[in-house]
N, C-alpha and C positions, 0 to 999 in steps of 0.2 A: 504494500500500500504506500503511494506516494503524498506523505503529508510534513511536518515541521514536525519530526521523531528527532530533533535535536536532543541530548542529554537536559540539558535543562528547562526544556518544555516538559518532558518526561511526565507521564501521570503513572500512580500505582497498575493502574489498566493497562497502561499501553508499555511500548517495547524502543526503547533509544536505537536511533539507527542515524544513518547518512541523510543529510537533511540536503537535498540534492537542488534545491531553491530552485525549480522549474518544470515544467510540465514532460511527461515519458511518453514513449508510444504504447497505446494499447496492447495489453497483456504480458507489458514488462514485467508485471507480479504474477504471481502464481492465483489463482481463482477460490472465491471464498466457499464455504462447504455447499454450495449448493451449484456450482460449479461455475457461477457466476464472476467475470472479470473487470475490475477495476469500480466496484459500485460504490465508492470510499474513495476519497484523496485523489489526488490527481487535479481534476478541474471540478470545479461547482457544476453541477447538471439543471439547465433552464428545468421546468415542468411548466406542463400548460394549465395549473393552475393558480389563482390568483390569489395573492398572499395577504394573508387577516393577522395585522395584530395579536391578535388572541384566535388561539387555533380553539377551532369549533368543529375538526371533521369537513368545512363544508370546501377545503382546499382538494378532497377525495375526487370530488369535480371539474371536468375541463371549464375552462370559463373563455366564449367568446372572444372578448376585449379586457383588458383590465388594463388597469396603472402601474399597477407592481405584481410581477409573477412571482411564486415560490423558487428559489434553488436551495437544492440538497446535495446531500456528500461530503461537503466540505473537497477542500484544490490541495494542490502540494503547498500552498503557502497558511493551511491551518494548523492550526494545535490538537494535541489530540481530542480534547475536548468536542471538538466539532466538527469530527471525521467520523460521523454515522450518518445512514440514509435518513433517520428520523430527526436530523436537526435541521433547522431551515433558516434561510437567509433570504435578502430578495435586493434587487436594485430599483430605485426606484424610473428609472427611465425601460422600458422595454427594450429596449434599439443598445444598451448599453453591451460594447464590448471590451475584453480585455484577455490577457492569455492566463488569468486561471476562472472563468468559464466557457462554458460548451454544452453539448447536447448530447442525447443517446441518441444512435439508431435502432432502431428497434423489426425484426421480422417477424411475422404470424405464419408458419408453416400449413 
Protein backbone atom coordinates (compact mmCIF):
# COMPACT_ATOMS: atom_id res chain seq x y z
CA UNK A 1 0.00 0.00 0.00
CA UNK A 2 1.24 3.26 -1.08
CA UNK A 3 0.75 5.97 1.66
CA UNK A 4 3.11 8.29 4.25
CA UNK A 5 4.22 4.71 6.39
CA UNK A 6 7.19 7.13 7.38
CA UNK A 7 8.48 5.92 10.95
CA UNK A 8 7.09 8.78 12.41
CA UNK A 9 3.72 8.95 11.08
CA UNK A 10 3.60 5.24 12.24
CA UNK A 11 0.33 4.24 14.15
CA UNK A 12 0.15 1.18 16.48
CA UNK A 13 -2.00 -0.28 13.30
CA UNK A 14 -0.07 0.21 10.72
CA UNK A 15 3.46 -0.87 9.42
CA UNK A 16 6.64 1.92 8.93
CA UNK A 17 7.93 1.59 5.45
CA UNK A 18 9.43 3.67 2.52
CA UNK A 19 7.56 6.78 2.32
CA UNK A 20 8.02 6.92 -1.55
CA UNK A 21 6.35 10.77 -1.67
CA UNK A 22 4.57 9.88 -5.00
CA UNK A 23 2.08 8.03 -6.92
CA UNK A 24 3.20 3.84 -8.32
CA UNK A 25 1.75 2.07 -11.08
CA UNK A 26 -1.13 -0.05 -10.52
CA UNK A 27 -0.55 -3.40 -8.66
CA UNK A 28 2.92 -2.37 -7.46
CA UNK A 29 1.51 -3.82 -4.06
CA UNK A 30 0.54 -7.14 -3.68
CA UNK A 31 -3.76 -7.34 -3.50
CA UNK A 32 -5.68 -7.00 -0.32
CA UNK A 33 -7.45 -10.42 0.91
CA UNK A 34 -10.12 -10.26 -1.22
CA UNK A 35 -7.88 -10.15 -4.18
CA UNK A 36 -8.43 -6.64 -4.79
CA UNK A 37 -5.55 -4.02 -5.95
CA UNK A 38 -4.43 -0.86 -4.64
CA UNK A 39 -8.20 0.07 -2.85
CA UNK A 40 -5.90 2.18 0.00
CA UNK A 41 -3.08 4.79 -0.65
CA UNK A 42 -1.81 5.50 -3.61
CA UNK A 43 -4.21 8.20 -5.15
CA UNK A 44 -7.77 9.50 -3.52
CA UNK A 45 -10.45 7.74 -5.64
CA UNK A 46 -13.23 10.41 -7.14
CA UNK A 47 -16.83 8.48 -6.22
CA UNK A 48 -19.99 9.79 -7.97
CA UNK A 49 -21.34 10.60 -4.85
CA UNK A 50 -22.00 13.72 -3.22
CA UNK A 51 -20.22 14.55 -0.12
CA UNK A 52 -22.52 15.53 3.24
CA UNK A 53 -20.81 16.87 6.02
CA UNK A 54 -22.39 14.54 8.26
CA UNK A 55 -22.52 11.19 6.78
CA UNK A 56 -26.18 9.89 6.62
CA UNK A 57 -25.60 6.63 4.38
CA UNK A 58 -27.28 8.95 1.66
CA UNK A 59 -23.41 9.26 -0.16
CA UNK A 60 -24.55 5.06 -0.97
CA UNK A 61 -26.07 7.01 -3.93
CA UNK A 62 -24.92 8.24 -7.39
CA UNK A 63 -25.84 11.92 -7.24
CA UNK A 64 -26.52 13.69 -10.74
CA UNK A 65 -24.69 17.02 -10.19
CA UNK A 66 -23.23 18.17 -6.81
CA UNK A 67 -20.76 20.74 -5.56
CA UNK A 68 -18.51 18.55 -3.64
CA UNK A 69 -18.08 14.77 -4.48
CA UNK A 70 -16.82 12.18 -1.87
CA UNK A 71 -13.11 10.68 -2.32
CA UNK A 72 -11.97 7.65 -0.54
CA UNK A 73 -8.73 5.64 0.19
CA UNK A 74 -6.63 8.08 1.20
CA UNK A 75 -3.12 8.83 -1.81
CA UNK A 76 0.59 8.13 -1.01
CA UNK A 77 0.66 11.47 0.56
CA UNK A 78 -1.63 10.35 3.77
CA UNK A 79 -1.04 9.13 7.16
CA UNK A 80 -2.16 6.08 8.20
CA UNK A 81 -4.99 7.32 9.78
CA UNK A 82 -6.71 7.86 6.58
CA UNK A 83 -5.70 5.02 4.22
CA UNK A 84 -9.14 3.11 4.46
CA UNK A 85 -11.83 2.95 1.96
CA UNK A 86 -14.34 4.13 4.64
CA UNK A 87 -12.67 7.41 5.37
CA UNK A 88 -13.78 10.36 3.15
CA UNK A 89 -12.55 13.59 1.95
CA UNK A 90 -13.83 15.79 -0.88
CA UNK A 91 -12.70 18.97 -2.89
CA UNK A 92 -14.72 21.32 -3.13
CA UNK A 93 -14.49 22.21 -6.89
CA UNK A 94 -15.41 19.02 -9.10
CA UNK A 95 -13.01 19.96 -12.02
CA UNK A 96 -10.34 19.86 -9.39
CA UNK A 97 -7.12 18.11 -10.29
CA UNK A 98 -3.83 17.01 -8.87
CA UNK A 99 -1.42 13.98 -8.85
CA UNK A 100 -2.77 12.28 -5.64
CA UNK A 101 -6.40 12.00 -7.14
CA UNK A 102 -7.87 9.75 -9.61
CA UNK A 103 -10.44 7.32 -10.46
CA UNK A 104 -11.26 3.50 -10.60
CA UNK A 105 -12.04 1.68 -13.77
CA UNK A 106 -14.31 -0.50 -13.16
CA UNK A 107 -15.78 -3.88 -15.52
CA UNK A 108 -19.01 -5.94 -15.17
CA UNK A 109 -18.37 -9.31 -16.79
Amino acid sequence: MNFNGSAEKKEPYSVAGEYLEETTPAESFPPNSLGLYDMSGNVWEWTCSEYQDRYDGSEERCADQADRYSLRGGSWGSFPWGVRAAYRNHHLLPASRNDHIGFRLARDN
